[in-house]
N, C-alpha and C positions, 0 to 999 in steps of 0.2 A: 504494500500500500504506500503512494507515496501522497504526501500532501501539497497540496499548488496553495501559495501565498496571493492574494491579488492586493496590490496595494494600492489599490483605491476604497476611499471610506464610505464601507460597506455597513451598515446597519445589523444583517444578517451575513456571512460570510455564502457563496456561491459554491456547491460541489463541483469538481469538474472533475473531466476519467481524462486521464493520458491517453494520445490517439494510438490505433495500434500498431504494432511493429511487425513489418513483414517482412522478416528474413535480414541479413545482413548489409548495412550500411554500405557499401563500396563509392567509388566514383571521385572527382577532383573540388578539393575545399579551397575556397578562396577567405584569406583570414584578412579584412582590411581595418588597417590602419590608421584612425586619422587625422593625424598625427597631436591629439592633446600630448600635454607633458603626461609622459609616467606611460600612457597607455601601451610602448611597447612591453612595458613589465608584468601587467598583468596576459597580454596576447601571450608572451615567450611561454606564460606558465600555463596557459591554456591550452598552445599547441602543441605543449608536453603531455599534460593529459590526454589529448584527442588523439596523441599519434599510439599512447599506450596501450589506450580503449578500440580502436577504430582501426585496427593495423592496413585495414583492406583499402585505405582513403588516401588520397595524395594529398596532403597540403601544400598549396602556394600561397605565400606572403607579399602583400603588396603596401604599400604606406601615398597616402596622399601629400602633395606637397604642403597645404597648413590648411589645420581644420578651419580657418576661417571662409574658405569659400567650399561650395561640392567638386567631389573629383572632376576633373579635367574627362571629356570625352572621351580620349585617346586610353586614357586610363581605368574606364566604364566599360569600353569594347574589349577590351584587351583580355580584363576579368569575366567578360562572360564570352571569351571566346574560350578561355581556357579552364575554365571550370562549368560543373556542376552545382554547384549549389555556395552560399556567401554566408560568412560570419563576418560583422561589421562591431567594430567595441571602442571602447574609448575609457580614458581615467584620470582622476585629477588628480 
């Protein structure tokens, strides 16, 4: 059983089920970066875990040049030509 937190202020807390898992995660991870201070420290440790857990997944890392603006186009295409699927994170 796992418990999902929602952090919005909930009066009565909402049950929700975990979707289900069909078989084994494979395919290519895109981990971006973008660029707050600190944020590659928590990503590094992240995509320690995921590569522990997940062995079947290729991660690739990409970093935006400053979280002040969205990534650059070239930088958008690039990540969804060469992955399947996006983890986007940040940290202050």
């Amino acid at each position: 059983m796992t418990t999902i937190l929602d952090p919005t202020n909930e009066k009565a807390p909402v049950e929700r089920q975990l979707a289900a898992r069909h078989g084994e995660i494979t395919g290519r991870l895109a981990i971006l970066d973008i660029a707050k201070p600190r944020g590659n420290i928590l990503l590094d440790k992240f995509e320690v875990l995921l590569a522990e857990r997940l062995p079947n997944v290729t991660i690739n890392r990409y970093r935006k040049p400053t979280f002040t603006k969205p990534a650059p186009d070239a930088l958008r295409a690039e990540i969804k030509a060469e992955n399947d699927f996006l983890i986007e994170g940040l940290a202050d």
